[in-house]
N, C-alpha and C positions, 0 to 999 in steps of 0.2 A: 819169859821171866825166869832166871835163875834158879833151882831147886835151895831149900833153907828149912832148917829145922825147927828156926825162931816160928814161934804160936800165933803170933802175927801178923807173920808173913805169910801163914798158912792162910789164916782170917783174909788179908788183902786181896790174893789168890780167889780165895773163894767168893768173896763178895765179887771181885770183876769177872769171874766166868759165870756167875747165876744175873747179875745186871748186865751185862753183852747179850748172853742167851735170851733172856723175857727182851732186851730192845729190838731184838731182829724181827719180833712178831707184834711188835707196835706199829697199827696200820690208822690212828688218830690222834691227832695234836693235843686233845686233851687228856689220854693216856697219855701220853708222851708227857707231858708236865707233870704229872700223878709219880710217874718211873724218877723225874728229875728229884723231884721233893723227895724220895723214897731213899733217894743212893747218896744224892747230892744235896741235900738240902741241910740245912744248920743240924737239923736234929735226924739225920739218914744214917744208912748203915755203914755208907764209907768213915763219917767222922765218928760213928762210934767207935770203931776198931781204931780211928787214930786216936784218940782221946789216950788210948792205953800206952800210945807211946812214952810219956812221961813218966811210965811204973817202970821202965824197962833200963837195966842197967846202963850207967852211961857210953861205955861201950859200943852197944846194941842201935843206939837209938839213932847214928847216922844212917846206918843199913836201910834200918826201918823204917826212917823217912826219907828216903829216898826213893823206896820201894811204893808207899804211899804217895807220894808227889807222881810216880809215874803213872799208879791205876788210875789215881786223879782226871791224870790229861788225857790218858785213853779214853776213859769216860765221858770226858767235856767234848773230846772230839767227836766220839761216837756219838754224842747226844746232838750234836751240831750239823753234824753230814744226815742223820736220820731224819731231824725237823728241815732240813733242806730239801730231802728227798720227797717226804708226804709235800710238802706245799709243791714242787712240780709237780705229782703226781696228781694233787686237787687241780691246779690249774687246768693241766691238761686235759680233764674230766669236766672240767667247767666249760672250755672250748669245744669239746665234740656234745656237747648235751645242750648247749644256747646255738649253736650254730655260728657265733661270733666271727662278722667278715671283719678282720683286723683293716681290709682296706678300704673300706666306707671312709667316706669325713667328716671330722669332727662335727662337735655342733659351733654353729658359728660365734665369735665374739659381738657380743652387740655395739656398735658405737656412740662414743661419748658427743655431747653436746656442748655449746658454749650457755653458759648460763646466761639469761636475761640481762641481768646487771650488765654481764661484760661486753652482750651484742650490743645493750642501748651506748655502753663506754666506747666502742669500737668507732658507731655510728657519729656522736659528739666531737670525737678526737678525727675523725674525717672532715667534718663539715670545718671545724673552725682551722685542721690542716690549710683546707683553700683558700683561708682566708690568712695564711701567713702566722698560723701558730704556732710554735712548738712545744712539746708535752717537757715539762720540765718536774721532774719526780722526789718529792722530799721524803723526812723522816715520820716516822708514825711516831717514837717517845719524842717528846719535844724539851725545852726548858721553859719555864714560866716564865723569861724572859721573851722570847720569842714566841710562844704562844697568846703572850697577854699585852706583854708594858711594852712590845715595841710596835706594837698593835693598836697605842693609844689605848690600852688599858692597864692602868694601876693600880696596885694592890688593891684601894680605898675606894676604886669606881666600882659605883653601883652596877653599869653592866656585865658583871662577871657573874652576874646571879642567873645570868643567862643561859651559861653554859654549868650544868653539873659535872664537876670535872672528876677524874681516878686519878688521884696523887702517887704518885710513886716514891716521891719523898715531897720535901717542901721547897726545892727548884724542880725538879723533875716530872712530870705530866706524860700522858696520854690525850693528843693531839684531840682536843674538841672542834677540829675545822682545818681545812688545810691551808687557812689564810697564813700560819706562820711559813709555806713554802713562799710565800710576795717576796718576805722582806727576803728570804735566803737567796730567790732566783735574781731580785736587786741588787744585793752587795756580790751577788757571783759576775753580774753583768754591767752595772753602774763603769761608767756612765755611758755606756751605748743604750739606743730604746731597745725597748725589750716588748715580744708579743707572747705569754707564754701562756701552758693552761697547768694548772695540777689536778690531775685524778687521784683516790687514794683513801683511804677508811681512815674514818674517825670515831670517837669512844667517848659518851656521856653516862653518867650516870643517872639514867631515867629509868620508870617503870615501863617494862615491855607490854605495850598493848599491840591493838589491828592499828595503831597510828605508827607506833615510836619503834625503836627499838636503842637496844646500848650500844650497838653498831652500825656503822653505817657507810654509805660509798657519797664521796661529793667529788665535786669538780669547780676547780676554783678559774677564772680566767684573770688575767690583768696585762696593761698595755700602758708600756709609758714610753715620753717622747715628747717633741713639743711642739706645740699647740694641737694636745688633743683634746676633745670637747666630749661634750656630753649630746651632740650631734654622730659622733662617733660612735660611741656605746651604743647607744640608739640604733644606728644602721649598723651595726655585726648583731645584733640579739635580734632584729628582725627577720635578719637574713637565715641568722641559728632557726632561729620558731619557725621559719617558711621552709626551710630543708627539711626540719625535723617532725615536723606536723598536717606539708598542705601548706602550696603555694595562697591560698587566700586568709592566709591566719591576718589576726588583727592584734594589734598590740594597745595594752593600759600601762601606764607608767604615773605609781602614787607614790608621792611621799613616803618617806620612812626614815628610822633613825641606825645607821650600826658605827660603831665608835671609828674604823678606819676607813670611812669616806664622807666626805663631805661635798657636796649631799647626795643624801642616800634617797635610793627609789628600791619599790617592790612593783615586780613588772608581773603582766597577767597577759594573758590569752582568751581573747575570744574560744569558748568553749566549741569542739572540735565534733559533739556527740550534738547538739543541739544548735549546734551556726550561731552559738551567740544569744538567742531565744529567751533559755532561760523556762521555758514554761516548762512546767512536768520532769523536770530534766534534775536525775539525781548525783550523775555526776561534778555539776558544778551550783549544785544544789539551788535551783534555779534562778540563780546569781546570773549566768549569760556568762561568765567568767573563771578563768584558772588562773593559780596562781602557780607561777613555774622557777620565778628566780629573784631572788636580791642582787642588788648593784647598785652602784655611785660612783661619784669621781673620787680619787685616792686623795685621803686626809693628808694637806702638807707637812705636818710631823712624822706619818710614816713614810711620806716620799725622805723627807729628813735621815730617817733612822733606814731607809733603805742605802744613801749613799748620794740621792738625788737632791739638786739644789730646787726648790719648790716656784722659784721665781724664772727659774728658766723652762724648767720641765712640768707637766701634767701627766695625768694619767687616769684611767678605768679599770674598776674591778667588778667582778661578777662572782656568783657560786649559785652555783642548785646541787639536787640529790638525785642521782642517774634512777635511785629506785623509784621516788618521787614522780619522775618522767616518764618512768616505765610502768608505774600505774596511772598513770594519767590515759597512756596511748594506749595499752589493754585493759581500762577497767577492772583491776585486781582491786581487792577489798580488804585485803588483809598485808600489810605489810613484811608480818611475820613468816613469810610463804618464801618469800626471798632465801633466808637463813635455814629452812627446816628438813632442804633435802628430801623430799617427798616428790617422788617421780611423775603421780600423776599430774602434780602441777609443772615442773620442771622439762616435761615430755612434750609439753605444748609448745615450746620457743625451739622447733628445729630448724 
């Protein structure tokens, strides 16, 4: 650094040869921040002496901060290469004091699982594959139109109290079922038949108990074409329940009402834990019975509103709940087990 007679420059001077000298025998990182704060810190010795630059004739004052901006960077360096120093110098001392064989291997990554839901999803979209299905995949936001009134439900029909729906506006929904994918994979495919299935979450507004939940996985199937029967539906849900359950399953087909089939059944299963019995048996609560899916033949207005003439063509629909199925076949108790991310339950389905 240049000799200079300015007071300042003497100051500069002397602050970097006593803060250079004390960092050479900083041999800890927490000195060493103590040294930073001391020279370099808002209120240190280096910005004191510069503070003073602003007293100093105008003249002076390029010199002198110039001269400043240099011990500065000396500084910041030196302070830089010093805390780079101690940290190898800990490392290295960390290394010969553990014994550390850098070439051991790591610890292993554990492996993920398929979740429940998706193996029982996996299994259903096999079985009904064989049987000449194909997964046809719709939208989760739906419009009310499609969700409801081409569904054979209109604004004023009482079965919409069925569903709790999340409006998003007053056309716009969160799919309470995947039945609005029928009429779409219809008008996508009309007028060829069609065998297809929809997998895919749906969204009611209910209280979350061990039954319900606000989410949920279904699987819809439908099959149109002509002259199909309710002899038909019949033997593919047989054949479903026999893949999916144990070739001696038995099948109940009751009555029931849902606005887009006419008519509509709720199908059950000889119960799988007690052969149908019924005694003691708390799974089908000793009923002899499960109930696993709704279906009917496809209401002629929604063949209508699919694309399909209702006098040529026929058709079958179906839906169940994959979690539904998947507490059926492991006796789970609580629904909410699905959704909650908890390993010890989730560890069990590898």
């Amino acid at each position: 650094m240049p000799e200079n007679d300015n007071p300042l420059v003497a100051e500069l001077e002397a602050v970097r040869a006593q803060a250079l000298g004390e960092l050479d025998t900083m041999s800890d990182l927490t000195d060493l921040d103590a040294w930073r704060i001391q020279y370099l810190g808002r209120r240190g010795a280096l910005t004191q002496v510069m503070r003073g630059i602003g007293q100093l004739p105008p003249l002076q004052r390029p010199e002198v901060g110039q001269v400043s901006n240099d011990v500065k960077t000396v500084l910041e360096t030196a302070f830089d290469d010093r805390v780079e120093t101690l940290k190898q110098q800990r490392f290295a001392t960390t290394l010969s004091q553990e014994q550390l064989d850098v070439t051991l291997p790591g610890f292993p990554v554990s492996l993920g699982r398929l979740h429940p839901t998706t193996q029982i999803l996996r299994e259903i979209t096999g079985i009904f594959a064989d049987m000449g299905f194909q997964v046809y995949d719709s939208r989760e936001v739906e419009s009310d139109l499609y969700n409801f009134e081409l569904l054979n439900i209109p604004p004023y029909h009482p079965a919409r109290d069925m569903w709790d729906t999340f409006y998003v506006n007053e056309k716009v929904v969160l799919r309470t079922h995947t039945s609005p994918g029928q009429i779409r994979a219809m008008q996508a495919f009309h007028p060829d038949p069609i065998r297809v299935i929809l997998p895919g979450m749906c969204y009611r507004y209910e209280q979350v108990t061990s039954r319900h939940e606000m989410m949920f996985t279904q699987v819809e199937g439908l099959a149109v074409g002509e002259h199909i029967t309710m002899a038909d539906l019949k033997g593919v849900l047989e054949n479903f329940a026999r893949r999916l359950f144990g070739d001696n399953r038995r099948m109940r087909f009751r009555c029931s009402h849902f606005p887009f089939t006419e008519p509509s059944v709720e199908v059950d299963m000889d119960c799988f834990l007690c052969n149908g019995q019924g005694t003691g048996c708390s799974m089908c609560k000793e009923s002899g019975w499960l109930e696993i899916l709704g279906a009917g033949m496809v209401h002629p207005q929604v063949l209508r509103n699919g694309g399909y003439d209702p006098t040529v063509y026929s058709g079958f629909a179906f839906g169940m709940g994959p979690e539904r199925i998947t507490i059926l076949k492991y006796g789970i108790d609580d629904i909410r087990l699905f959704f909650s991310n908890d390993l010890r339950f989730l560890e069990q389905f590898s």
